[in-house]
C-alpha positions, 0 to 999 in steps of 0.5 A, a space after each residue: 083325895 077319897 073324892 077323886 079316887 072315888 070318881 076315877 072308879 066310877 069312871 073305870 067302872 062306866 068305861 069297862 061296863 059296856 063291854 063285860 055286859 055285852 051279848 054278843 052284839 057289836 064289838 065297842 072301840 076302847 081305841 079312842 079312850 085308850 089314844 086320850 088317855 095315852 096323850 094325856 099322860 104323856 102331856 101331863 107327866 112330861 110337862 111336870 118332868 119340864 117344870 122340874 127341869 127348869 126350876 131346877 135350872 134356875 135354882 142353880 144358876 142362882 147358887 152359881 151365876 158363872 155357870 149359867 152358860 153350861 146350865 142353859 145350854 143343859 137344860 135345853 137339851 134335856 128339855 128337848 129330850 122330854 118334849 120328844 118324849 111327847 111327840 114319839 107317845 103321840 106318833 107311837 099312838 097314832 102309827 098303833 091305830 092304823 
């Protein structure tokens, strides 16, 4: 854990350095990094949002197998629901840009 911390500082470090040591020339773009960075998130965290939905899902159609149908029909609206969050990020993003 103290290795990836250690390389997410670098990492911030190298991505800020550029722009504090700047004199005076060409302003630098930080909207690519900030545009991978906000997908990446969003992708990340709602695929381990969709994970937890299913097994979830699945657990309780094992405790109870006559209540699968309302299980399913639950578990694809949400799943839905989180996938939009995805694609509202993705759209948020790229309508921010222009």
């Amino acid at each position: 854990m103290r290795k990836l911390q250690f390389v997410l500082m670098v990492l911030a470090m190298l991505c800020f350095a550029i722009p504090a040591f700047a004199d005076g020339g060409a302003p630098v773009n930080l909207a690519p990094i900030g545009i991978g960075l906000g997908i990446a998130l969003a992708a990340g965290l709602c695929g381990l949002g969709q994970g937890k939905a299913i097994g979830s899902a699945v657990e309780s159609v094992a405790r109870n197998p006559g209540a699968t149908g309302s299980i399913q029909l639950l578990l694809i609206l949400g799943l839905a629901f989180i996938e939009s969050l995805t694609l509202f990020t993705f759209a948020t993003i790229f309508i921010k840009i222009k």
